[in-house]
KOLVOBA-167547 format. One record per residue (C-alpha): residue number from 1; chain; residue in one letter; z negated, y, x negated. Coordinates in Angstrom, 3 decimals. Layout:
% KOLVOBA-167547
<mido><pos>NUM</pos><unit>A</unit><code>A</code><zz>Z</zz><yy>Y</yy><xx>X</xx></mido>
...
% end
This chain:
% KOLVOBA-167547
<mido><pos>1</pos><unit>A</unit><code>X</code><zz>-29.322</zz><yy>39.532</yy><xx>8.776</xx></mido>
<mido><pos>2</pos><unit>A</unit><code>X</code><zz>-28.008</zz><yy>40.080</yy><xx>12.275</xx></mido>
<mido><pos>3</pos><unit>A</unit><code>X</code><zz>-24.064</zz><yy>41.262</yy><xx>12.582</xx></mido>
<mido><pos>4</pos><unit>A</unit><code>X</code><zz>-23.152</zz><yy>43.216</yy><xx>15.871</xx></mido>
<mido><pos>5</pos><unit>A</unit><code>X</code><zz>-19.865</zz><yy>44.040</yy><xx>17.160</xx></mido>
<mido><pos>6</pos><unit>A</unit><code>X</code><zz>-18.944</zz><yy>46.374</yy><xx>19.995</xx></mido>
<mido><pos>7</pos><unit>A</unit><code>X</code><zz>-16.094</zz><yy>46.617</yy><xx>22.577</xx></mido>
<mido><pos>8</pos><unit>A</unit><code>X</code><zz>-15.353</zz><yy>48.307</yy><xx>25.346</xx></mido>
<mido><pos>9</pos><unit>A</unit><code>X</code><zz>-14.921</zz><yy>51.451</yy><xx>24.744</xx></mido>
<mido><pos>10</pos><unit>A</unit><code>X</code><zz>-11.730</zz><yy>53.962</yy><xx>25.669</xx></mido>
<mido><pos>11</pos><unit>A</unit><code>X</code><zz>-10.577</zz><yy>56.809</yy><xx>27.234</xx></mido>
<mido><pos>12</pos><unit>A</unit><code>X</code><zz>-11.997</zz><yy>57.188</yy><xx>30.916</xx></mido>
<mido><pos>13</pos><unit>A</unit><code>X</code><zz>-11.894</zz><yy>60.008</yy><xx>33.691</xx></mido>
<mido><pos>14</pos><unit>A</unit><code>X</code><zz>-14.716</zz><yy>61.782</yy><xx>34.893</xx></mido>
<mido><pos>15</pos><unit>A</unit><code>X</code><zz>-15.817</zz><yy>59.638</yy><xx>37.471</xx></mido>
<mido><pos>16</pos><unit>A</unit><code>X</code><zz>-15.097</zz><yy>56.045</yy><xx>36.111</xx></mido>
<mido><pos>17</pos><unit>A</unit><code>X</code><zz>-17.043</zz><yy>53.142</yy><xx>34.690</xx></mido>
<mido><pos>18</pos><unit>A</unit><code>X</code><zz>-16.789</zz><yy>51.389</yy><xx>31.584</xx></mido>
<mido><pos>19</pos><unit>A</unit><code>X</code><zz>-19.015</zz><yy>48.397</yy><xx>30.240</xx></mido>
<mido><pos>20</pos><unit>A</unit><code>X</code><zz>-19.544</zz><yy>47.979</yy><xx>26.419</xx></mido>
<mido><pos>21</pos><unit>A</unit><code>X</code><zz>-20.609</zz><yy>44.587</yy><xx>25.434</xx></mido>
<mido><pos>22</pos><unit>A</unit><code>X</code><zz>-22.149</zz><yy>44.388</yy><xx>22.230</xx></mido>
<mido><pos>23</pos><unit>A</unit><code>X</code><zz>-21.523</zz><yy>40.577</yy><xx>20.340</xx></mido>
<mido><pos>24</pos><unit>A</unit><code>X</code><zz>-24.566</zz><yy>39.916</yy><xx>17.958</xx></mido>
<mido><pos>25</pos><unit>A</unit><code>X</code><zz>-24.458</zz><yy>36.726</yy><xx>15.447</xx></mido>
<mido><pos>26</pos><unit>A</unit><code>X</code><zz>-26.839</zz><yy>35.971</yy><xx>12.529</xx></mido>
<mido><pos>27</pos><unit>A</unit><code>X</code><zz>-30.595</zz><yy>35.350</yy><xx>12.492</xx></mido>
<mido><pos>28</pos><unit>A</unit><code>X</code><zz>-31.967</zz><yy>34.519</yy><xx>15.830</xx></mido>
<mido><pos>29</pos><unit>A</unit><code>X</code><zz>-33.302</zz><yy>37.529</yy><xx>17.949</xx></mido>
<mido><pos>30</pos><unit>A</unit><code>X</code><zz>-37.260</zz><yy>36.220</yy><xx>18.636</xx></mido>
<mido><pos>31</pos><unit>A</unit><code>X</code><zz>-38.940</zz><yy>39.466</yy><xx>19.946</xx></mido>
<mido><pos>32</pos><unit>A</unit><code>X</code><zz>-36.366</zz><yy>41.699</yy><xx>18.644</xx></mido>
<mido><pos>33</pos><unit>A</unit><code>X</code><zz>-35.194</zz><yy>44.839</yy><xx>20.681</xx></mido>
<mido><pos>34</pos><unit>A</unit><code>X</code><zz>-31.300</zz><yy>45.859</yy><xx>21.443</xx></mido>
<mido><pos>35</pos><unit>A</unit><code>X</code><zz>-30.669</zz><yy>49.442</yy><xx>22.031</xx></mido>
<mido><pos>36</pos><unit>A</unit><code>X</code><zz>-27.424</zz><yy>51.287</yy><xx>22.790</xx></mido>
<mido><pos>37</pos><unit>A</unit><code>X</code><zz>-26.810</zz><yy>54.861</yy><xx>21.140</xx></mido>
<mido><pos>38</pos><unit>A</unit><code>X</code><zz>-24.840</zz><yy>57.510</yy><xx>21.754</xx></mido>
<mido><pos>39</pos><unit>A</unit><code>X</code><zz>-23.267</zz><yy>60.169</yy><xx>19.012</xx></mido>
<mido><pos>40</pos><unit>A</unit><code>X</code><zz>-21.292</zz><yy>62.681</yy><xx>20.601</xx></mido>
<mido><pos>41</pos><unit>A</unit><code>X</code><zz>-19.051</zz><yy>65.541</yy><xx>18.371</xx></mido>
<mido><pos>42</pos><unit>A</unit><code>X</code><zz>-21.592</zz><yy>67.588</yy><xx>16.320</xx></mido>
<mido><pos>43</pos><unit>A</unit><code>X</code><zz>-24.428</zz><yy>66.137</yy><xx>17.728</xx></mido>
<mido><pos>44</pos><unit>A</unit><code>X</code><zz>-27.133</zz><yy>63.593</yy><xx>16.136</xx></mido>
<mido><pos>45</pos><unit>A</unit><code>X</code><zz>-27.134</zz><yy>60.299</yy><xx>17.399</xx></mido>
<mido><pos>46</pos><unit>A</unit><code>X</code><zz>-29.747</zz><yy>59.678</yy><xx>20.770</xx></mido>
<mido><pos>47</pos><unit>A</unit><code>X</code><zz>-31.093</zz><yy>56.299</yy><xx>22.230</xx></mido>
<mido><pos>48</pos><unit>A</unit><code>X</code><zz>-29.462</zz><yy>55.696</yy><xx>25.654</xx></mido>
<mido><pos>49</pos><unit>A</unit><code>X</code><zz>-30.666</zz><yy>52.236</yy><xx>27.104</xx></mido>
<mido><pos>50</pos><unit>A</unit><code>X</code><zz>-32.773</zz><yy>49.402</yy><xx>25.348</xx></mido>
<mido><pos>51</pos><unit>A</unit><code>X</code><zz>-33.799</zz><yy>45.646</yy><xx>26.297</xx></mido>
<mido><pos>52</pos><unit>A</unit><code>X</code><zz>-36.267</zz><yy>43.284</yy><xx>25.238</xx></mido>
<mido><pos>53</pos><unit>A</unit><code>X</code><zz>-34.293</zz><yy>39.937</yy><xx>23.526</xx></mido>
<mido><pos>54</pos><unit>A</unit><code>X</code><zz>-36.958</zz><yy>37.602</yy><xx>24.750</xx></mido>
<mido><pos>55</pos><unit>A</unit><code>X</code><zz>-38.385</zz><yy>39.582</yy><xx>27.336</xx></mido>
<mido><pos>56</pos><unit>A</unit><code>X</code><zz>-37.105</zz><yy>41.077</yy><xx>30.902</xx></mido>
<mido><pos>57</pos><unit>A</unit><code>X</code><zz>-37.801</zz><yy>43.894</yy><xx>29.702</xx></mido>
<mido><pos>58</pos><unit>A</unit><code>X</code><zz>-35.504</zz><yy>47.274</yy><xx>29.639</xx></mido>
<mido><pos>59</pos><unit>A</unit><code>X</code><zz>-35.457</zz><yy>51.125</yy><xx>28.964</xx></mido>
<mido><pos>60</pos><unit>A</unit><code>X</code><zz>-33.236</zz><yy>53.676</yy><xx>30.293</xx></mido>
<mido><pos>61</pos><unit>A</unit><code>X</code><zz>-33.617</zz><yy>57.503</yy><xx>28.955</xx></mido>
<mido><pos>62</pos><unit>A</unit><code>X</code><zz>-33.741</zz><yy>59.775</yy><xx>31.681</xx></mido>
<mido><pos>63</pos><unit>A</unit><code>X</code><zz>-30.746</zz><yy>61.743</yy><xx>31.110</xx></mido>
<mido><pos>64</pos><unit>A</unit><code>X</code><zz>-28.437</zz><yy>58.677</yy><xx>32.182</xx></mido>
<mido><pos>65</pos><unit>A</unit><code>X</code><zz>-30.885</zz><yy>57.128</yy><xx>34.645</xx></mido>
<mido><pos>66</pos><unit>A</unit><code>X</code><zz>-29.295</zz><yy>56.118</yy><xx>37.787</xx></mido>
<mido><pos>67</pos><unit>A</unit><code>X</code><zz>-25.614</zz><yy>55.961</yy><xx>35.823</xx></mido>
<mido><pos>68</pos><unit>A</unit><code>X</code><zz>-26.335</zz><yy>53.256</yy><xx>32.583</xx></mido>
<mido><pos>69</pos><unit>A</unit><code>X</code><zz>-27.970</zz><yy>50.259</yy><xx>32.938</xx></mido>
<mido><pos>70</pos><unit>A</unit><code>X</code><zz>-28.495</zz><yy>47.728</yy><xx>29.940</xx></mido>
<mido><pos>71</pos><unit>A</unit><code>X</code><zz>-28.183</zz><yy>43.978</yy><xx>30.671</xx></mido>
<mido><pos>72</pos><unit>A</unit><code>X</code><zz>-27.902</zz><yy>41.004</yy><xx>27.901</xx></mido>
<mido><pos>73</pos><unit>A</unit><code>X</code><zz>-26.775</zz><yy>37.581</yy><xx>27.803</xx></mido>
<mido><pos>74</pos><unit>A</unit><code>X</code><zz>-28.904</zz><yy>35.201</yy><xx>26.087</xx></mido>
<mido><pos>75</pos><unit>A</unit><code>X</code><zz>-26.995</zz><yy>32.014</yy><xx>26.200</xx></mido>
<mido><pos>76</pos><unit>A</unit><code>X</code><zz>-23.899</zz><yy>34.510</yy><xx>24.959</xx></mido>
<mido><pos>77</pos><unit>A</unit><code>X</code><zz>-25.709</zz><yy>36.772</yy><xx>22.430</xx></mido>
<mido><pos>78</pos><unit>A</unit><code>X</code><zz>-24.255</zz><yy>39.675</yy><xx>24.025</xx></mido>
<mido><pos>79</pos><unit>A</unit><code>X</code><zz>-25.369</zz><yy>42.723</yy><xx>25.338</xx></mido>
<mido><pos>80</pos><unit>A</unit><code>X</code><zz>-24.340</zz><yy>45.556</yy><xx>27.885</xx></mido>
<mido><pos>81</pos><unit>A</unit><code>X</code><zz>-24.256</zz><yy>48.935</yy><xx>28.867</xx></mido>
<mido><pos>82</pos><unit>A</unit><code>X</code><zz>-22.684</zz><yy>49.639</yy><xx>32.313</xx></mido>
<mido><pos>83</pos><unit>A</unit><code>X</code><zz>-21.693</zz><yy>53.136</yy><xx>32.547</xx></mido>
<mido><pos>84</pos><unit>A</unit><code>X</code><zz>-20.977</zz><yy>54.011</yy><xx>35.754</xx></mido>
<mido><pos>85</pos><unit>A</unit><code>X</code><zz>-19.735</zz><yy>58.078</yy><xx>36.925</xx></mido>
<mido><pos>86</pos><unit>A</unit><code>X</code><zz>-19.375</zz><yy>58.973</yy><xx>33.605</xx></mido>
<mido><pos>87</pos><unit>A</unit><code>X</code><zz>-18.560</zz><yy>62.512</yy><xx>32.709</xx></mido>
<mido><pos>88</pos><unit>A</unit><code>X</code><zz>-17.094</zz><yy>64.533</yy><xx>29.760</xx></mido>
<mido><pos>89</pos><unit>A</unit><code>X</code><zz>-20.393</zz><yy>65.210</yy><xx>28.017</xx></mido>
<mido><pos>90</pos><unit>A</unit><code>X</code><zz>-20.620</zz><yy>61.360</yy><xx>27.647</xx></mido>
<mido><pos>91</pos><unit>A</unit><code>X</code><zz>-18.303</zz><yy>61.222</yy><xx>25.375</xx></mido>
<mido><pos>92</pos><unit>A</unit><code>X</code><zz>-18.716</zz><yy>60.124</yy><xx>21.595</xx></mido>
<mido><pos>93</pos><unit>A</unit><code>X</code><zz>-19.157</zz><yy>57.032</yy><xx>19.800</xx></mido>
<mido><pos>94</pos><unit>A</unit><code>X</code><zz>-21.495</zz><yy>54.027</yy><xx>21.049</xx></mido>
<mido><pos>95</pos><unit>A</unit><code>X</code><zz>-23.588</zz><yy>52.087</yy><xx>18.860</xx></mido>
<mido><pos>96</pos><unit>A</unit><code>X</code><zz>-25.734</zz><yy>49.055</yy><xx>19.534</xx></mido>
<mido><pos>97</pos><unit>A</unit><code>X</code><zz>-28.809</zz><yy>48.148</yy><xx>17.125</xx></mido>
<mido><pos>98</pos><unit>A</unit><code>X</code><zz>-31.813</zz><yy>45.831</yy><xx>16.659</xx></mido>
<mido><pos>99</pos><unit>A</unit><code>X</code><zz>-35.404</zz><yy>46.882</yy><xx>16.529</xx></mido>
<mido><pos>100</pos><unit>A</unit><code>X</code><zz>-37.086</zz><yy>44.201</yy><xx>14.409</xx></mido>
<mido><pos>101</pos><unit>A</unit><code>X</code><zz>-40.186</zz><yy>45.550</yy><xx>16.028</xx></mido>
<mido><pos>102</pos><unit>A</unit><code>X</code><zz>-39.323</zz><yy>44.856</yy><xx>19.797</xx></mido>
<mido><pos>103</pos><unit>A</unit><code>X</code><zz>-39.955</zz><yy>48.017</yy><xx>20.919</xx></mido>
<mido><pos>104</pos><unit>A</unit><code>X</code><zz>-37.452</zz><yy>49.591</yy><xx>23.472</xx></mido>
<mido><pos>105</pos><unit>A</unit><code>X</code><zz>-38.769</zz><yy>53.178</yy><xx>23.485</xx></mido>
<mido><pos>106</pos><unit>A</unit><code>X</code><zz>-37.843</zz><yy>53.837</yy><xx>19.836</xx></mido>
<mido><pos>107</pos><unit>A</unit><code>X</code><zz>-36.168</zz><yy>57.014</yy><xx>19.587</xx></mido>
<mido><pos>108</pos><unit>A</unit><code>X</code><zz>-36.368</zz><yy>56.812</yy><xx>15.723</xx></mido>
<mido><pos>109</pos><unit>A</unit><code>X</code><zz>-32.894</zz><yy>56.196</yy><xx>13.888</xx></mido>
<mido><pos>110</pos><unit>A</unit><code>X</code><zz>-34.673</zz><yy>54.859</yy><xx>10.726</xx></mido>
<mido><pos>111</pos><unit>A</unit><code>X</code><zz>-36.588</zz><yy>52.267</yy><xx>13.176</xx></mido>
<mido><pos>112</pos><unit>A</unit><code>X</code><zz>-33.490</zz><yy>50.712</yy><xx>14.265</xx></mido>
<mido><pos>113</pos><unit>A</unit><code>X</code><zz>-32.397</zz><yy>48.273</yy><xx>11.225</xx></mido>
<mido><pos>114</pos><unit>A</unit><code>X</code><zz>-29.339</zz><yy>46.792</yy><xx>12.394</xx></mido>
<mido><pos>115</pos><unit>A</unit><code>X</code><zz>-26.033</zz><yy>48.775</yy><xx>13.439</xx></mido>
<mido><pos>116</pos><unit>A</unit><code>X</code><zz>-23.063</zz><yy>47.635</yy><xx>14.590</xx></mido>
<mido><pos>117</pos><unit>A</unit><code>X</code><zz>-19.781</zz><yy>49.893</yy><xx>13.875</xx></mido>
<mido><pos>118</pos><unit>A</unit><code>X</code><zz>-19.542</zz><yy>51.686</yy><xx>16.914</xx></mido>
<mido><pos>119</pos><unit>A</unit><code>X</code><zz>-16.936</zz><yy>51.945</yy><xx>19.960</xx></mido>
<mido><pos>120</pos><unit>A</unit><code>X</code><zz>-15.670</zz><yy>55.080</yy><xx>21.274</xx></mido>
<mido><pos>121</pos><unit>A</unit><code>X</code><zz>-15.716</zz><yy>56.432</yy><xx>24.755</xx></mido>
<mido><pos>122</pos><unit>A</unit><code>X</code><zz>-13.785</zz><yy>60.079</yy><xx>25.792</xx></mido>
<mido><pos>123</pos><unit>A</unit><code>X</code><zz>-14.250</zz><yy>61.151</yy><xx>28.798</xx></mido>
<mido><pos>124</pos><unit>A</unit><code>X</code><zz>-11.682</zz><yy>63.484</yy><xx>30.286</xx></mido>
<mido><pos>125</pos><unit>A</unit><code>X</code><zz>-12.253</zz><yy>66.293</yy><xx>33.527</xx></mido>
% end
């Protein structure tokens, strides 16, 4: 079992940055994949950033290339997500998970198999 906790979150203005952290405990990571997700109002939940845990390794989804960037701490078993210029559309709850599988391109909710319970970010204009 692996137990993840995020911070972080608020309200922000268009414009700002935040950085979540995500704390993970449990089992040891191995080859296991951390993603951050994104559900905003009404919408289904969407992969924003991912890194490899044992491998330098990361993924950023286009739509927030050049703004997010996903870092982790091995020696702290935490993870990041720098958000930097953020705007009202990025607002909505943020999620980090573990891909037992390693891989960082998963789009797939069901292939994610740890959640933590979410911090949430509102943007304002």
């Amino acid at each position: 079992q692996v137990q993840l906790a995020e911070s972080g979150g608020g309200l922000a203005q268009a414009g700002d940055s935040l950085r979540l952290s995500c704390a993970i405990s449990g089992r040891a990571l191995g080859s296991y994949a951390l993603g951050w997700f994104r559900q905003a109002p009404g919408k289904e939940r969407e992969l924003l950033a991912a890194t490899g845990w044992g491998v330098d390794r990361t993924h950023v989804v286009d739509s927030v290339k050049g703004r997010f960037t996903v870092s982790k701490d091995n020696g702290k078993n935490m993870v990041y997500l720098q958000m930097n210029s953020l705007k009202p559309d990025d607002t909505g709850l943020y999620y980090c998970a573990v891909n037992r599988y390693g891989s960082i391109w998963s789009e797939e909710i069901d292939q994610w198999d740890y959640w933590g319970q979410g911090t949430q970010v509102t943007v304002s204009s």
